[in-house]
N, C-alpha and C positions, 0 to 999 in steps of 0.2 A: 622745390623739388625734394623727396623724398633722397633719400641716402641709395646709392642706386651699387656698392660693392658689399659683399658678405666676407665670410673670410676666404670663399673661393671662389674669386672674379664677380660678376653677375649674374642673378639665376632666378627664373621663376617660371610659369605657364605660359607654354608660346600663346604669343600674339595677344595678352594680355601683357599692363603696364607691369614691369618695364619692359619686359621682354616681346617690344612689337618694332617690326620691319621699321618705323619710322624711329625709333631712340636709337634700333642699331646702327643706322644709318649717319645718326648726330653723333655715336659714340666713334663711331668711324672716323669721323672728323674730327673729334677733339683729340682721339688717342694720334694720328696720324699727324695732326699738328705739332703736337707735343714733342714727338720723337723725332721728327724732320727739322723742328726749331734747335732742340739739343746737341744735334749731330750734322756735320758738312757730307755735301757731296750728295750721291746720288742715292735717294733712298727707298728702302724697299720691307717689304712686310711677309710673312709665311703666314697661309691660314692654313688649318684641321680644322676637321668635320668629326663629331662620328656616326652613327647612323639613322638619328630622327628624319621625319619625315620634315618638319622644320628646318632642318641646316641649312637647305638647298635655301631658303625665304632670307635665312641671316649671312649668309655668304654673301649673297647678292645684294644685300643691302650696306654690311659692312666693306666691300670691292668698293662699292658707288661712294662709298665716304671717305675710305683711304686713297684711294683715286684724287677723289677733290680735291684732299690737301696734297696731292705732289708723290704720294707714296707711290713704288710699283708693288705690284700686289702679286706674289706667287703661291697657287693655288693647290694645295697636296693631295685634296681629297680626302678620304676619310683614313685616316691614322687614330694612334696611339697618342693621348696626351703626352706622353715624355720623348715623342720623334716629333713635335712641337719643339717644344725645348732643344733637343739633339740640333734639330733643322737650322733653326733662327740662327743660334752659334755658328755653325758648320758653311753655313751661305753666305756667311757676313750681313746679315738680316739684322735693321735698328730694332726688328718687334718682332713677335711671334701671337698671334692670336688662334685659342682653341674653341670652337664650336662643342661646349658641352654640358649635360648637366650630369656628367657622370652616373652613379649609381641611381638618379631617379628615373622617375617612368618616363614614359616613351611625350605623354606631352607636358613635359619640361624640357626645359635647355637653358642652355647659360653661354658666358662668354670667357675664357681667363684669357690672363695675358703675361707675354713673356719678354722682359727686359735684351740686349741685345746681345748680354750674357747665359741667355737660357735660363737663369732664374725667374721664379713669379715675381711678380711690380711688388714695393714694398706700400706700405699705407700709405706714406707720405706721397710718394708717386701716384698711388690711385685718388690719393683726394686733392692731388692739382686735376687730373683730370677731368673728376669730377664737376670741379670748378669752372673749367674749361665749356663741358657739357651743358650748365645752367647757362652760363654767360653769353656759349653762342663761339665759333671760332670765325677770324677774317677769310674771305675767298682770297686762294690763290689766282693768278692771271693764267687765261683757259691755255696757253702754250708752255705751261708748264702743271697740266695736269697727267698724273700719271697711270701704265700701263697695267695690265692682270696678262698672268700668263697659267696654263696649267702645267705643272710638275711631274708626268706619267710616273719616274721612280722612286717615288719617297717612299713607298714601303719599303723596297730592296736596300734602299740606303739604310732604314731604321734595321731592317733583318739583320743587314753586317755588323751593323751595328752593336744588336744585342749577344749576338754571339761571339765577337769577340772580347765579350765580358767573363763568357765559357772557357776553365781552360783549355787552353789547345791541345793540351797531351791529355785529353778526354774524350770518349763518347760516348751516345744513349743507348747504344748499341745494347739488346736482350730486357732494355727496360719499356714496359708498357705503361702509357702516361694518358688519363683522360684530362682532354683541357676545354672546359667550357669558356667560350668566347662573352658570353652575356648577349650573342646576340648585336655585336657592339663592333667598335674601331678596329679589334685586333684578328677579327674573324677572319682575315686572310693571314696577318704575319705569323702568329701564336701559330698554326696550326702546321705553317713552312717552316718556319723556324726549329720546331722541334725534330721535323722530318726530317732536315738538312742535318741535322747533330746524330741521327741515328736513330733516335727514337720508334716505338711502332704507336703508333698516337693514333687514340680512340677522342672523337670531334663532336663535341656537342654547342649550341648555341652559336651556332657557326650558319644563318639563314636567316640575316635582316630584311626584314618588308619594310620601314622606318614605323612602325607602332610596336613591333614587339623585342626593344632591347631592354633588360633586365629583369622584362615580365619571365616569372618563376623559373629563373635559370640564373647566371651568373654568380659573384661575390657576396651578394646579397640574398640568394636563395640558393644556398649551394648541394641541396636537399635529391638535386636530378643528378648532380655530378657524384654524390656520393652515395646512389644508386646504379650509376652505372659503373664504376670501381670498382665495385664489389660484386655486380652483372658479367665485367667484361675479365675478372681476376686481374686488375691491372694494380702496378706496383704503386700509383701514386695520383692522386687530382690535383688541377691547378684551375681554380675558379675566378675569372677576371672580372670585372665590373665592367660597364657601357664605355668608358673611355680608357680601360686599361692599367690605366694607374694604382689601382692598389690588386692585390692577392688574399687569397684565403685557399689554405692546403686542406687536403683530405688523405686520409694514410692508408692503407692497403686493407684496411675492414669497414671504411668507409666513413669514421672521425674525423669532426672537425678539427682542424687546429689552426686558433687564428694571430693576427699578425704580431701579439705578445708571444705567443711560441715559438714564432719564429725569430723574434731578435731576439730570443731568449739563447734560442740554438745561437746564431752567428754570433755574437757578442762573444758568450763564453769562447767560442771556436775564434774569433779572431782577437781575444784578450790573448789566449793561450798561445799563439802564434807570434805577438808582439805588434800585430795589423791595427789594433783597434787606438784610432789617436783617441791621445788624453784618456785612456782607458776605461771612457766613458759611452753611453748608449745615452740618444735622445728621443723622448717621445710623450709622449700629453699626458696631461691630466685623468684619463681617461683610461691610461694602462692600469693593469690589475695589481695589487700588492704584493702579490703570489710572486710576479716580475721581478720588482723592487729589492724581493727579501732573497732572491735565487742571487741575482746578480750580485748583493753585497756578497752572498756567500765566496764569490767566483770574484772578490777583490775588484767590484765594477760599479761606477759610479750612474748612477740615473739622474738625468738631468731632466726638468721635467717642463714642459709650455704649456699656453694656452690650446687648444682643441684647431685641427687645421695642419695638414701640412706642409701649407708658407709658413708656418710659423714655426715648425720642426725647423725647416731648412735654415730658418734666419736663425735661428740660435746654432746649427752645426757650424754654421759659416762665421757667427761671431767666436764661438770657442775651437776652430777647427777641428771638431767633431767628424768623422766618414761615417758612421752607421745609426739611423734614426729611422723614425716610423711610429703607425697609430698600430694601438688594438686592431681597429677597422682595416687594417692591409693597404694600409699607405707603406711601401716601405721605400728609404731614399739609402744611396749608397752612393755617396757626393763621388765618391774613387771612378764610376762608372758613368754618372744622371745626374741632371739638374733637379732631379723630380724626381716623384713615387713611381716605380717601373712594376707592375705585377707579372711582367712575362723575363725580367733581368731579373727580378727576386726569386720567380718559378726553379729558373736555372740554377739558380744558387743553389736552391734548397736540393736540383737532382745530382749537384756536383758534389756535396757532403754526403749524399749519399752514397755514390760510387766512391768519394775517399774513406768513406770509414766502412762501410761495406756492411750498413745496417739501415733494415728497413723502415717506411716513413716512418710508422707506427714507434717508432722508438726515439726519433729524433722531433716528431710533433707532440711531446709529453716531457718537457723540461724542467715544469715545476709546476706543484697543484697549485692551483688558482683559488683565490678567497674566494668565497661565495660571493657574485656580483650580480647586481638585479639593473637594469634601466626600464624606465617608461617612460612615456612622452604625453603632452598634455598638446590637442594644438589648441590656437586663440584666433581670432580675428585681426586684422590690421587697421591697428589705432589702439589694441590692446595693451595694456601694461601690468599684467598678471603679478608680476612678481614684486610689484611697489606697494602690494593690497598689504593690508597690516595683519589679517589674517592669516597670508600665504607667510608671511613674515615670523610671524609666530610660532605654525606648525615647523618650518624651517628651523628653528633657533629649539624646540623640543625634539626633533629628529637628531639633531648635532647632538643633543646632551645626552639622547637615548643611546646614540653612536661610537659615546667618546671612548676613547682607550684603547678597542681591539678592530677599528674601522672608522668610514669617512664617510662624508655624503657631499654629494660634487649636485650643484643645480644651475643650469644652464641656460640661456636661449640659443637654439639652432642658429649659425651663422648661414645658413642654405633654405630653410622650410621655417616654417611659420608654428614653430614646437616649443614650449617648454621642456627639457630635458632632466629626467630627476635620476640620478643612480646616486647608489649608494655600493659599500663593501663590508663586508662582517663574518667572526666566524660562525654568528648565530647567524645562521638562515633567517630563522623568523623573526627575529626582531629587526631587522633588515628589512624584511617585507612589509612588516606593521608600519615602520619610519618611512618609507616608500611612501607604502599607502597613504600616510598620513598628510603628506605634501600634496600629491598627486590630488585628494583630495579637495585639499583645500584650493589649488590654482583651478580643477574643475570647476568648483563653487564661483570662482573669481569671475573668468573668462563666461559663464551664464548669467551674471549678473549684470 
């Protein structure tokens, strides 16, 4: 059997391998085993959805396997990845399992999964699973198979939620906020939630058919959101991805600013307050230098992971770190979430604004950004692009062309089937050239 976790849970094209009603089914069972063997009493599971037209195929498939082994299975419907998280904790839930493939298209999906602390399974826990899953798990005796029930108020639960993250001696009150849902999980809270605080909120991607969440709207095309900002004169965008979990801001002329600008803002802002443990900010390999060089300036250490994250979180939780996150708008604020929150990030960012009493556009511009390029090569499965002694090569003259005033970071996608090639420099184009010159040669690889 193939390796069946990426760095974010399971994920690939529904209803092909792995991702077909019958492995979630086996997955069902193995995770449900695991977690019922670890822990006494009575046990039970939280699933999320969010709004492929698939979910409804993997719900029912992973019920009928958590069921088998003994789990009770409480069903939320379609939320927010991090009211997953919030849920499992809050219910006294051994597991938390989310229905998603986040920012990809409508037919992809995936699966993560949440320990009975609201954090994501670490490796080692996902590859007993795994092991589990090949080998096959023992049936339970059918009188101690267990029940599914559905949950009417998990949203309302996750809304209180996230706005008592808000402070209280606050409101949105005069601020106009466009908030594109992606189309996705949060298409009902995101848009109550900011109404509830005040807000006069202009609602886009707020109208799932299950095919079109993150087609050209959300985190990942935030291009309509900051058309209508600058359409509607609203003070600020907050663009969410298909499950919620991460953000990307837009400021009052309709600029992007993404999730490096924003820990750029909170860091300094909560260094300077005495908030920020270890006076350090956590985030991937994949943050910009522009980040790195602001933050020394502001006495603040960057700690930096693998790409992912679960793997932001596990290293906050190993150094008691509170604020990390991706470029990509994953942002975690352990003080608040197990998780990347993009609608508990939103808020942050309109709460600094009404504390300093300056608009986005000033607080989404923290520090220039080195010139940063990515492109993506994809391959076929069974490919090993990056072992070619060619792709080997141009990589090892790309680094020397790069040295001194920039990096070149090459990757395989832990989610899609990509080679990943960025690079940073203050020279643009020889950036580009070194770029090109990889990208090149794994094209060449992967056709041969």
């Amino acid at each position: 059997m193939t390796k069946l976790f990426g760095t974010d849970g399971i994920r690939g094209t529904a209803n092909v391998y792995p991702m077909t009603a019958e492995v979630a089914l086996k997955i069902g069972a193995a995770v449900g085993r695991y977690f019922s063997k670890s822990r006494s009493g009575v046990h039970r599971v939280v699933i999320g959805k969010d709004t492929r037209l698939s979910g409804y195929m993997f719900e029912n498939a992973l019920t009928a396997g958590l069921t088998s082994s003994g789990m009770n299975v409480l069903l939320l419907g379609p939320v927010p990845t991090p009211a997953v998280g919030l849920l499992t904790r809050s219910m006294r839930a051994d597991l938390g399992v989310m229905i998603s493939a986040s920012h990809n298209p409508a037919t992809d999906n995936g699966i993560k999964f949440f320990g009975p602390d609201g954090f994501k399974l670490s490796d080692a826990v996902e590859a007993e699973i795994e092991h589990l899953i090949a080998n096959g798990v023992e049936l339970i005796p059918s009188e101690k198979i267990g029940r599914a029930k559905r949950i009417d108020d998990a949203r309302f639960r996750y809304v209180e939620r996230v706005k008592s993250s808000f402070p209280r001696s606050m409101r949105l009150d005069g601020l106009k906020v466009v908030i594109d849902c992606a189309n996705g999980a949060a298409h009902r809270v995101a848009p109550e939630a900011l109404w509830e605080l005040g807000a006069d909120v202009v609602s886009i991607g707020v109208e799932p058919n299950g095919f079109n969440i993150n087609k050209n709207c959300g985190s990942t095309h935030p291009e309509r959101a900051a058309a209508a900002v600058v359409e509607h004169e609203a003070d600020v965008g907050i663009c969410l991805d298909g499950d919620a979990d991460r953000v990307i801001l837009i400021d009052e002329a309709g600029n992007v600013g993404d999730g490096d600008q924003f820990m750029a803002l909170m860091a300094s802002r909560w260094a300077a307050e005495k908030r920020l443990n270890n006076n350090a900010l956590v985030a991937t390999v994949m943050s910009n230098l522009g980040l790195e060089r602001f933050l020394q300036g502001h006495g603040v250490q960057l700690e930096r992971t693998a790409v992912g994250d679960r793997y932001v979180v596990e290293r906050m939780r190993e150094g008691g770190f509170n604020l990390g996150g991706e470029q990509s708008g994953h942002i975690v604020m352990t003080d608040h979430a197990t998780t990347g929150d993009g609608l508990m990030a939103g808020l942050q960012f309109l709460a600094e604004m009404i504390r300093s009493g300056k608009a986005s556009s000033e607080l989404l511009h923290s520090f220039e950004p080195v010139p940063q390029l990515l492109k993506n090569v994809r391959f076929a499965v069974g490919q090993t692009p990056l072992d070619d002694a060619q792709v080997k090569a141009a990589i090892a003259q790309a680094e020397a062309d790069l040295a001194g005033n920039g990096r070149l970071l090459i990757r395989k996608s832990g989610t899609e089937p990509l080679v990943r090639v960025m690079a940073e420099h203050e020279d643009a184009a020889l950036m580009a050239r070194a770029v090109d010159m990889v990208v090149d040669a794994v094209t060449q690889s992967v056709r041969t």
